[in-house]
C-alpha positions in Angstrom: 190.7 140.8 10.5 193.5 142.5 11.6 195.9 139.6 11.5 195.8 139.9 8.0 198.0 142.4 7.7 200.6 140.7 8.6 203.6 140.8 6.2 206.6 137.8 5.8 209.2 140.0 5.7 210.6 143.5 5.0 212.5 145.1 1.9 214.3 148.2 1.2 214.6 148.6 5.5 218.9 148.1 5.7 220.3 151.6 4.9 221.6 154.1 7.2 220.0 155.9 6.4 216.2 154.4 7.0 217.5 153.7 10.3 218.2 157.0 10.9 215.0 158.1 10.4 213.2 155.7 12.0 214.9 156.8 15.2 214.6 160.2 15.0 210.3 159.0 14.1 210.3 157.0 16.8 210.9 160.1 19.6 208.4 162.1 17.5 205.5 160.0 16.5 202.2 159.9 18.2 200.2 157.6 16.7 195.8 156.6 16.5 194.6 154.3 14.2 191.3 153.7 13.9 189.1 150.7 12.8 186.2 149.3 12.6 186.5 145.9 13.1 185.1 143.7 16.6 185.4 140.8 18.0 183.0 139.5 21.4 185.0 139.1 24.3 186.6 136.0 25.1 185.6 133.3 28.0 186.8 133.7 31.9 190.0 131.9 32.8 190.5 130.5 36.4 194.0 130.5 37.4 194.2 127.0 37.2 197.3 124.8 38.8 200.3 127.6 37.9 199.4 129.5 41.2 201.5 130.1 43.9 201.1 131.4 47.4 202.7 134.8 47.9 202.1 138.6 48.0 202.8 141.0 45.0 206.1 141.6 44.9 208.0 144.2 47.7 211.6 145.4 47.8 212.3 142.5 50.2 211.0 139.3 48.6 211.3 139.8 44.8 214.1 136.5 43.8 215.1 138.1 40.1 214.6 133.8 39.2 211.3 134.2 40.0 210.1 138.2 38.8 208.4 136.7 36.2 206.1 134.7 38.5 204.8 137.7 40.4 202.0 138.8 39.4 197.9 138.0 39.6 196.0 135.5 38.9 193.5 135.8 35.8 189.7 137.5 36.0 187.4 138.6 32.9 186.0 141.2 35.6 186.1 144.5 35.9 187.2 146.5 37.9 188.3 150.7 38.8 190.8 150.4 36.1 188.4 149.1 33.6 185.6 151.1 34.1 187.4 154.2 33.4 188.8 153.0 30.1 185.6 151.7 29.6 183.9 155.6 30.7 185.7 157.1 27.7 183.3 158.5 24.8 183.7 159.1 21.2 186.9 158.8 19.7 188.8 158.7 23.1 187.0 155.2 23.8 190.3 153.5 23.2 192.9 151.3 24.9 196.4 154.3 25.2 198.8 151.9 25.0 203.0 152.6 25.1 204.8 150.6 22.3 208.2 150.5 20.1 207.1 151.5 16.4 211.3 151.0 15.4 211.6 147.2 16.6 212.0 145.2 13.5 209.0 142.4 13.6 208.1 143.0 17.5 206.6 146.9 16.7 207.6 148.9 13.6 205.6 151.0 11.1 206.0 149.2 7.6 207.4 151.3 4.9 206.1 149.0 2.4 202.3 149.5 3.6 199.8 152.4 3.0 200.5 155.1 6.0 203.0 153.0 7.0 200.9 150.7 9.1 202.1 149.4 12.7 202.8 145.9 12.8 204.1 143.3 14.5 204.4 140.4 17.1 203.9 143.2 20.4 201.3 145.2 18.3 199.4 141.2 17.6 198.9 141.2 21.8 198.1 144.6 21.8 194.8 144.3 19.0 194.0 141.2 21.3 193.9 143.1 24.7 192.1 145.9 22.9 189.2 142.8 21.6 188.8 141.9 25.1 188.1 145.1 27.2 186.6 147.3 24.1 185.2 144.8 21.7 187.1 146.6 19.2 190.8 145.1 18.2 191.4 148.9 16.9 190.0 150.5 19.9 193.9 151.3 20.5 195.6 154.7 20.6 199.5 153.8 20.3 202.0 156.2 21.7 205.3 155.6 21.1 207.6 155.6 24.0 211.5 154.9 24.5 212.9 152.9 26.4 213.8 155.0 29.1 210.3 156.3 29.3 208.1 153.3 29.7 208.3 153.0 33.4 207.6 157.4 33.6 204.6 157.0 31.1 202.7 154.3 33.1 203.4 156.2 36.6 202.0 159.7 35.5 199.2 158.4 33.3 200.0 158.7 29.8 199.5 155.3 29.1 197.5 152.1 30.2 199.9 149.8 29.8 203.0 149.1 28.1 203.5 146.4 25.6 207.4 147.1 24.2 209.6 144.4 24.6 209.9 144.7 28.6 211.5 142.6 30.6 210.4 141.6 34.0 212.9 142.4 37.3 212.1 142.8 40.7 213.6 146.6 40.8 210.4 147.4 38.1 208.0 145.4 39.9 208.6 148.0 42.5 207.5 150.5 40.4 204.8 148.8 38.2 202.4 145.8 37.9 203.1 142.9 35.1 201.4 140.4 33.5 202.0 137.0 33.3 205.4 136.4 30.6 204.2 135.8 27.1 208.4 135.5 25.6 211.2 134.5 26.5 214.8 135.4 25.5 218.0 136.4 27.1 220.8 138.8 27.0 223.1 138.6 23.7 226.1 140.2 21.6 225.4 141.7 18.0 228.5 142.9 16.8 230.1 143.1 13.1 230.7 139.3 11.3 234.3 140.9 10.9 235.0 141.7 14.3 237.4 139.6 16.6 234.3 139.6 19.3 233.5 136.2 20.3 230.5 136.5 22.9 229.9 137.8 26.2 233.5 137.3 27.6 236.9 138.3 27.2 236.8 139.7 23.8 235.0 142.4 24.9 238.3 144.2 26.9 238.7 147.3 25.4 235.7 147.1 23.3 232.6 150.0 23.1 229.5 148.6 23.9 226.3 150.5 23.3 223.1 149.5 25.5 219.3 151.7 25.7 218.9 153.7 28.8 217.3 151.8 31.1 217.3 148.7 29.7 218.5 145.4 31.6 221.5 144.9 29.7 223.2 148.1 30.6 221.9 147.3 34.2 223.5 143.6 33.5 226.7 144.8 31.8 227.1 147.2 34.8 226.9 144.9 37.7 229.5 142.4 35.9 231.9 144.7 35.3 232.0 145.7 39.0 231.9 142.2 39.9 235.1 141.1 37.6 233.1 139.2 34.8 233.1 141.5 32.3 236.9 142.9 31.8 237.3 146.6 33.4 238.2 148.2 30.2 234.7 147.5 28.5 233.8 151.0 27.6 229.7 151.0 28.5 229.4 154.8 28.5 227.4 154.8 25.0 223.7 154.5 26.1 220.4 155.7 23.4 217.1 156.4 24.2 216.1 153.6 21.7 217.9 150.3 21.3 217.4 150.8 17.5 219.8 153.9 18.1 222.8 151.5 19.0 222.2 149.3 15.8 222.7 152.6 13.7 225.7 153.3 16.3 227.4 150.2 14.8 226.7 150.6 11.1 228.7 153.9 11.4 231.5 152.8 13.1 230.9 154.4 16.4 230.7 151.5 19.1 232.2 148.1 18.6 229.3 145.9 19.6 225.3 146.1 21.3 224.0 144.3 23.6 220.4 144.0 23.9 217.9 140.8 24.1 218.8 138.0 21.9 215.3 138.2 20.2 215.4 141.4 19.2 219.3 141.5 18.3 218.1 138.9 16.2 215.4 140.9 13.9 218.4 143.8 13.8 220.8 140.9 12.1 217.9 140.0 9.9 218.0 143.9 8.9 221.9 143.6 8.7 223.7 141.3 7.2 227.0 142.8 7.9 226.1 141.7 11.9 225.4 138.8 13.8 224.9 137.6 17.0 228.0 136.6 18.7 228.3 133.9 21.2 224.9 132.6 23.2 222.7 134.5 25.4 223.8 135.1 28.8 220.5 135.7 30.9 217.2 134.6 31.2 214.7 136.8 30.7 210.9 137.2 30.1 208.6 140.0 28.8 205.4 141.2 30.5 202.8 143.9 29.6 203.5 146.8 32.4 200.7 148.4 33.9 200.0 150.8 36.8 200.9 148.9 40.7 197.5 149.5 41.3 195.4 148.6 39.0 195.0 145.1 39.9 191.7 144.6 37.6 193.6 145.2 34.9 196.6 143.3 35.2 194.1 139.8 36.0 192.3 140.6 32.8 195.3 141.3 30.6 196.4 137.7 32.2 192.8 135.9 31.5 193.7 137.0 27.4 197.0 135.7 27.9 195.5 132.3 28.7 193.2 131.8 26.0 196.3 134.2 23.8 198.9 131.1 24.2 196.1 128.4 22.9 194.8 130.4 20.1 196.6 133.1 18.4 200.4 132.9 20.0 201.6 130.5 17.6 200.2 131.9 14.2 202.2 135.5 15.8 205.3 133.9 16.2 205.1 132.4 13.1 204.2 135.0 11.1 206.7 137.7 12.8 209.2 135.7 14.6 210.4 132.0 13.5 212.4 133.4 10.4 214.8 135.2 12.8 214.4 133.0 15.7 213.3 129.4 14.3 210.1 127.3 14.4 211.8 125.0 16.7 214.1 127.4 19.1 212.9 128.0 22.6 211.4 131.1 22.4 208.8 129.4 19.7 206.6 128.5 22.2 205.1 130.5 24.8 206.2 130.2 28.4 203.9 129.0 31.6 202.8 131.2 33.5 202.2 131.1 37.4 200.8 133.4 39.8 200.2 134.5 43.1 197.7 133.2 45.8 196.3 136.4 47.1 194.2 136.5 50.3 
């Protein structure tokens, strides 16, 4: 089973210089694994009580407190979306999905496996989805995608979906569909154990922050810097294609701090332990598997494998991947409700 492969931890990953090359991997790197393995797909899910009544979300009624609740209510049926993944033949009968392969526990390829397997708590949901539409866990062609790119590579087709750390807003849920959250986390400071940075305040005047492209923390940073609660002289103006990028940025000296989402800053100070995470986190935030606005089929069945997902598999993820950065007891161990919309 594919769980199997799931390591406790990660040597020899700190340097540099393996960071370096990771990054520069992670623009390049196209990736198909087959298997062989299958599993039968799982029971239908009704929505249950978590629904409420509403449209999919528009420019004009999206609260950012509520993003995370816009989305569909769960269906094992198929539909347009699913028939033509479904259509593909021979080895193109597989589920294209976007991921990170340079996220430390969440989607990286293991040095310390044969080929240098992908692994990790995203890449766990993705074998599941991939069980439930295909019968196959494997049936999965990864593409690696920065972070920039994942809205792009849904919109024009080079993926299915995206499962890479994403955060739900209301500005993407104008450009794509979401699942139902499966983690939560919020908006931290990784800086150096040396430095004089405290948190998300003050400390930060005249500091160099580097954020990803299109992530919500520069988006975050930007807005409270406008608005007088971040100091005017933070210097945002460092942005990477990958958030790995602005960890390497910081080992060499180049940036004084990173923000990024507390769970993943806290994998890169599990890689680092000349860093830590400074202060607490200053957003809520949830992730969501991004798919196409239209392809409503899809988005209820990646949502009915989400329900049964939470009772029977979640757990043993986070565990295996997540607790020794995060905790067993934190609140991120533990897989948030989910509510949806009452279409008509």
């Amino acid at each position: 089973m594919y769980a199997a492969r799931a390591r406790a931890s990660l040597r020899g990953w700190g340097g540099v210089g393996a960071m370096a090359v990771l990054c520069a991997l992670a623009l390049a790197f196209v990736l198909l694994l087959p298997r062989t393995q299958s599993s039968p797909p799982e029971a239908d899910a009704t929505a249950g009580p978590g629904v409420a009544s509403g449209r999919q979300a528009r420019a004009g009624d999206c609260r950012e407190d509520q993003a995370q609740n816009q989305t569909l209510a769960p269906s094992g049926a198929d539909g347009p979306t699913i028939d033509a993944i479904k259509a593909r033949t021979g080895a193109k009968r597989k589920l294209v999905v976007g991921i990170d392969q340079n996220s430390y526990r969440w989607g990286y390829r293991n040095p310390n496996t044969e080929g240098a397997e992908l692994e990790g708590f995203d890449i766990d949901l993705v074998h599941r989805i991939a069980a439930d539409i295909l019968g196959d866990p494997d049936a999965v062609q990864f593409k690696a995608i920065p972070t920039s790119q994942r809205i792009p590579a849904i919109q024009n087709g080079r993926v299915d979906m995206v499962v890479r750390t994403m955060t739900i807003t209301c500005d993407r849920l104008n450009q794509v569909a979401f699942s139902a959250p499966y983690f939560k986390t919020g908006q931290q400071v990784l800086a150096p154990k040396s430095s004089s940075i405290t948190g998300y305040d003050d400390s930060l005047a005249h500091k160099k922050v580097c954020t990803a492209a299109g992530s919500t923390a520069l988006a975050k940073l930007d807005a409270d810097r406008r608005s007088g609660r971040l100091p005017a002289s933070t210097d945002l103006s460092t942005t990477v294609p990958n958030q790995l990028d602005c960890l390497v940025r910081l080992q060499l000296g180049e940036v004084d701090a990173v923000v990024t989402d507390g769970a993943l800053a806290a994998s890169q100070a599990a890689q680092d332990p000349t860093v830590e995470l400074k202060g607490t986190p200053f957003t809520t935030e949830y992730y969501g598997v991004a798919m196409k606005k239209d392809a409503s089929d899809l988005v209820r069945r990646v949502n009915r494998v989400l329900v049964d997902y939470r009772a029977n598999g979640w757990q043993k993820s986070y565990d295996t991947w997540l607790s020794a950065t995060l905790g067993s007891d934190s609140g991120p161990s533990e897989p948030p409700a989910p509510r949806y919309l009452r279409t008509s």
